[in-house]
C-alpha positions as CSV (number, residue, x, y, z in Angstrom):
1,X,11.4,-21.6,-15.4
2,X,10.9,-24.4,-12.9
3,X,13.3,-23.4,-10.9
4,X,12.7,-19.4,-11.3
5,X,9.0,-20.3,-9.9
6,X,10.5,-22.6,-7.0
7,X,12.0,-19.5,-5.6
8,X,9.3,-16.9,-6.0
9,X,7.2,-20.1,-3.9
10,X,9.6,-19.7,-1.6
11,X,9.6,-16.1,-0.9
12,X,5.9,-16.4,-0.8
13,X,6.0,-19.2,1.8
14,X,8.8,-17.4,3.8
15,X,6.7,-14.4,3.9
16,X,3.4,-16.1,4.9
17,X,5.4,-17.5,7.7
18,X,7.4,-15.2,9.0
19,X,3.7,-12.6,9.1
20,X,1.7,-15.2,10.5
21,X,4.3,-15.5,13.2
22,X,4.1,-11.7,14.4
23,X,1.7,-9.8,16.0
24,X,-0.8,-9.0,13.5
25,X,-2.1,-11.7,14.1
26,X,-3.8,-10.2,17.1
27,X,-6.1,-8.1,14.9
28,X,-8.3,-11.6,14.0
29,X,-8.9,-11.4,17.6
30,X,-9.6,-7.7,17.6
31,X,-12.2,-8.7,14.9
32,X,-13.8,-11.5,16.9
33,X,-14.3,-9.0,19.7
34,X,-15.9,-6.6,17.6
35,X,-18.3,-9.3,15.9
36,X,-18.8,-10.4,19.3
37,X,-19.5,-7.6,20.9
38,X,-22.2,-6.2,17.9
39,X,-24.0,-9.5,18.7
40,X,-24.6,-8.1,22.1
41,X,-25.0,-4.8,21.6
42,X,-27.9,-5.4,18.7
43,X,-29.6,-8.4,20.5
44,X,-32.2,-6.3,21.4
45,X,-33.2,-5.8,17.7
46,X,-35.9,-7.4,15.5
47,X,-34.0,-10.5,14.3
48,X,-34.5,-9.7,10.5
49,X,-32.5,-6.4,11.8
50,X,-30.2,-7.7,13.9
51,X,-29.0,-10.2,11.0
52,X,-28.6,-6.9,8.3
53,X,-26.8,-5.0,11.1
54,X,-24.1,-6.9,12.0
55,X,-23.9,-8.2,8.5
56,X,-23.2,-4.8,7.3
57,X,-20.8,-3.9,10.7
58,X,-18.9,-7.3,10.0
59,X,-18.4,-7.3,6.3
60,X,-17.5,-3.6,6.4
61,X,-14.9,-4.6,10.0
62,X,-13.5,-7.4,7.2
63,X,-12.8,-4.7,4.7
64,X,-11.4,-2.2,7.2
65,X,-8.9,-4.5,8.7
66,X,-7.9,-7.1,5.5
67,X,-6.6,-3.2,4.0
68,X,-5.0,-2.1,7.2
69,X,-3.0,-5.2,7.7
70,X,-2.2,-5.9,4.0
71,X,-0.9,-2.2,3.8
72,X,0.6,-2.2,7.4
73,X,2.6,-5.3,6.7
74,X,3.9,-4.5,2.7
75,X,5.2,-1.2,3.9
76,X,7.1,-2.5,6.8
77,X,8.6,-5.2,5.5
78,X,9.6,-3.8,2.2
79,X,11.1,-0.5,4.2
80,X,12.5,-2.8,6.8
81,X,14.1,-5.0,4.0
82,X,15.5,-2.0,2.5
83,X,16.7,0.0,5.5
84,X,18.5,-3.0,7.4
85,X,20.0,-3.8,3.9
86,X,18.7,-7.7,4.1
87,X,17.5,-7.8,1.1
88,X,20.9,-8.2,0.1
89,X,20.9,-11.2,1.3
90,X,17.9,-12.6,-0.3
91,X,19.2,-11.0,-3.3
92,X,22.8,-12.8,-3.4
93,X,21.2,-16.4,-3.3
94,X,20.8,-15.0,-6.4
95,X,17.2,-14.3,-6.6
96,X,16.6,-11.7,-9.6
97,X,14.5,-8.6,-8.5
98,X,11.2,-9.6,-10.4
99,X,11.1,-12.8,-8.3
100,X,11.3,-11.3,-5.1
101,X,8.9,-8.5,-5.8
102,X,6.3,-11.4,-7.1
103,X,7.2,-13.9,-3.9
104,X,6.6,-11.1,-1.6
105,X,3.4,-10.0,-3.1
106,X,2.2,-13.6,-3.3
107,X,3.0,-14.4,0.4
108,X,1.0,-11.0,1.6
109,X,-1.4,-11.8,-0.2
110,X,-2.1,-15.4,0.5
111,X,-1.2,-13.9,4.8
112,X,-4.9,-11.6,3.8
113,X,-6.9,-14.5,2.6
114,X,-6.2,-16.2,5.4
115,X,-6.7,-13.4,7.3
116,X,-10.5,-12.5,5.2
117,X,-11.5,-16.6,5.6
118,X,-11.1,-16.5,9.4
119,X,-12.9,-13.0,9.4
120,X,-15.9,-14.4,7.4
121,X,-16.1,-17.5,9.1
122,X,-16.5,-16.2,12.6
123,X,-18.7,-13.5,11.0
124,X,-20.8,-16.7,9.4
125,X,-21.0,-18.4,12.7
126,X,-22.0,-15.1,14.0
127,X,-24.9,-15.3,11.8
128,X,-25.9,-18.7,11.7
129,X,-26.3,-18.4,15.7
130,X,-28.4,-15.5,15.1
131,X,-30.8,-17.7,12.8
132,X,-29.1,-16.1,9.6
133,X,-29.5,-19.2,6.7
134,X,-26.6,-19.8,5.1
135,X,-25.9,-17.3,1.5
136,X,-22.7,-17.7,-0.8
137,X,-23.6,-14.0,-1.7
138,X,-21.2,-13.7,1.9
139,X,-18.6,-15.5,-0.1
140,X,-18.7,-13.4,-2.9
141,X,-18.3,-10.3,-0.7
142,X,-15.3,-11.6,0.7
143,X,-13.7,-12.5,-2.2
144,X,-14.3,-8.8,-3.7
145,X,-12.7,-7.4,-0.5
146,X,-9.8,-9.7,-1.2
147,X,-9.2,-8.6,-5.2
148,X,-9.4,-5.1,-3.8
149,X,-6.7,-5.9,-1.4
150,X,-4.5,-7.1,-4.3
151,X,-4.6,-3.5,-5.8
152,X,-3.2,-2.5,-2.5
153,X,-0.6,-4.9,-1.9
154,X,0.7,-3.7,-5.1
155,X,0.5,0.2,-4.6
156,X,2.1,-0.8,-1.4
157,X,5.6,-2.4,-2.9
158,X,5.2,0.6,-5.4
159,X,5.2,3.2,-2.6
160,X,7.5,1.9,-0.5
161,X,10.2,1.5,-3.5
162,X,9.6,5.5,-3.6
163,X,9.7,6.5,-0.2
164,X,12.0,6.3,2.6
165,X,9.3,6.7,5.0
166,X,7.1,4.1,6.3
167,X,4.9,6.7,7.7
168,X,3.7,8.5,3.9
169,X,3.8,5.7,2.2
170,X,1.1,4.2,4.3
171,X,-0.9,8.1,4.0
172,X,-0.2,7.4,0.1
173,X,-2.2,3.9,0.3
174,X,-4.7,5.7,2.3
175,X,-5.1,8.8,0.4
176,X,-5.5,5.9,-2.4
177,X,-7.9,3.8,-0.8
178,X,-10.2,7.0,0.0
179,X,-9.7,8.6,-3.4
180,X,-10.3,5.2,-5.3
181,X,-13.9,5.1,-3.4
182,X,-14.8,8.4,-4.3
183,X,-13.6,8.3,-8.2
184,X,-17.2,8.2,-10.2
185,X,-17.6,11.4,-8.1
186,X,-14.8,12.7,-10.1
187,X,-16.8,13.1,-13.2
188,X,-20.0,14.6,-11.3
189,X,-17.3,17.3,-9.8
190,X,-15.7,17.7,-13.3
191,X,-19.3,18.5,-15.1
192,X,-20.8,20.6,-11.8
193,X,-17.0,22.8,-12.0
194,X,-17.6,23.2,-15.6
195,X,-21.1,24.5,-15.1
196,X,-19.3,27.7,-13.1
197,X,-16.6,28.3,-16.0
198,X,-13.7,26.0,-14.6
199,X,-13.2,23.4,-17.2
200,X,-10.9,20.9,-15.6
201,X,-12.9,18.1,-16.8
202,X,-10.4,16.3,-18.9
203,X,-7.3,16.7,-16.2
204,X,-10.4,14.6,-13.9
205,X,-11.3,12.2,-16.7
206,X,-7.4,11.2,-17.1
207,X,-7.3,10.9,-12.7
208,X,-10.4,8.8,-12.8
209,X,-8.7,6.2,-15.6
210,X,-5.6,6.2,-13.7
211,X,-6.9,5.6,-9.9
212,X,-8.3,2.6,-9.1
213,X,-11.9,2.0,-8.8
214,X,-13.1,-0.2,-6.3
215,X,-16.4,1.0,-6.5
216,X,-16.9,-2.3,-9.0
217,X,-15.7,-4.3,-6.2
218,X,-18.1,-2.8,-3.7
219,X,-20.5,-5.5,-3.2
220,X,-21.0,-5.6,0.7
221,X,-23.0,-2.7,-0.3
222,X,-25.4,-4.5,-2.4
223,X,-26.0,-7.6,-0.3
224,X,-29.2,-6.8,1.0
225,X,-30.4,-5.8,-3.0
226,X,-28.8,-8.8,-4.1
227,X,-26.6,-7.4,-7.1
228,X,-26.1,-9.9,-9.2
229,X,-22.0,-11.8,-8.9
230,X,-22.4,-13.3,-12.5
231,X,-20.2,-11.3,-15.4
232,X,-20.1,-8.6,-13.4
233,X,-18.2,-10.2,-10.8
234,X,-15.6,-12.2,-12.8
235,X,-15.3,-8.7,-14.6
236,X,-14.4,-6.8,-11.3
237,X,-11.7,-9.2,-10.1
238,X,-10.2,-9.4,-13.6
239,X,-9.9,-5.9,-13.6
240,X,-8.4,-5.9,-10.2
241,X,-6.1,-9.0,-10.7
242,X,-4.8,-6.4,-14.0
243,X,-4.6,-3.4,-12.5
244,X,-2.3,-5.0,-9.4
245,X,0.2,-6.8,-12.4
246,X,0.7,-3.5,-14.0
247,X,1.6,-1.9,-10.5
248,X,3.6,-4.8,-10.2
249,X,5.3,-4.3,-13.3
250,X,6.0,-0.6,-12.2
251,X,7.7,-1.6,-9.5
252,X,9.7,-3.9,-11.0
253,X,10.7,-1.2,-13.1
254,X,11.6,0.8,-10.1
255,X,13.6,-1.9,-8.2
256,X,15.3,-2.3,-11.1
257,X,16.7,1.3,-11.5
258,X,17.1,1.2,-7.6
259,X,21.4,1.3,-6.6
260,X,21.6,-1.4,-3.3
């Protein structure tokens, strides 16, 4: 066991590494220049507006970019892993398939809370020089945006075990992303459609169970109500951190039945 988790550490680590060292890192500094540049552009502003504006720009930037790097970066390197055949060679040490699916996950993820801590620090600095006081509630945004993130590292791996295309496997994740936004409206559609005679309600009831929801994890949206992060919140990552294990587990599956 000791050892099994040793080597899914080192995956992880490896993977950290090796992202860190490429260009996607030049996206923080994409960020920064956004942030930046919303400081400028809103200056003229009531403060108290200022402050909500780029709040809402910068939290909703950190979203945007900690899912198109965590996407971005799980499809290529899986794909490129798989196409170049060096997998093999990770696989020969021997590493069994489960490990390297978890060390790979681990280190993409760990690559996107780096990537979401920089993001909200420079956003908080943003703030705090625009007389912003200081508000965990920030935290907890950014910690939602990273248990979302989990769910799409892990449809990521699933999808790119599936495809041998890096290009719909990353339309997939967003078709995802988009669909898992939009899935309480499911219901609504499924009760309007029944209203005119088309009773597809329960075909819609089974998609919304099966998608992801990460309207629970949507709490940039309710900073300046001030939704409570209590239950609610440990309750939304649990239910991420689940959902992203049993993706996991599929893929696992899948990389199992795969022929290298």
């Amino acid at each position: 066991m000791k050892k099994t988790a040793n080597k899914i550490y080192q995956i992880a680590k490896f993977t950290l590494l090796e992202n860190l060292k490429r260009k996607n890192f030049l996206i923080l500094f994409l960020f920064v220049i956004i942030i930046s540049g919303s400081g400028i552009l809103f200056s003229m502003l009531a403060p108290d507006k200022e402050v909500r504006v780029i709040t809402d720009l910068g939290t909703a930037s950190i979203e945007l970019f900690a899912f198109l790097t965590a996407a971005f970066v799980s499809v290529k390197m899986i794909l490129q892993e798989m196409e170049n055949r060096t997998v093999y060679l990770i696989l020969s040490r021997p590493v069994k398939r489960w490990t390297y699916i978890a060390g790979r996950f681990l280190g993409i993820a760990a690559q996107t809370a780096f990537y979401i801590i920089f993001m909200t620090s420079a956003l908080a600095l943003l703030l705090l020089i625009k007389g912003w006081s200081w508000d965990f509630y920030l935290v907890g945004i950014s910690i939602s945006i990273f248990f979302k993130v989990l769910i799409v590292i892990s449809f990521s791996i699933m999808f790119s075990l599936l495809s041998t295309s890096s290009a719909s496997s990353f339309l997939s994740i967003f078709f995802l992303w988009s669909l898992g936004h939009f899935s309480d409206d499911l219901l609504v559609l499924g009760e309007m459609l029944a209203e005119s005679g088309i009773h597809i309600t329960p075909l819609l009831r089974i998609i919304y169970y099966i998608i992801p929801n990460f309207n629970i994890l949507n709490y940039k949206d309710f900073y300046h109500v001030r939704a409570p992060l209590s239950a609610n919140f440990l309750f939304s990552c649990g239910y991420a951190l689940g959902y992203s294990l049993v993706v996991l587990l599929i893929s696992v599956i899948l990389f199992d039945s795969k022929e290298l």
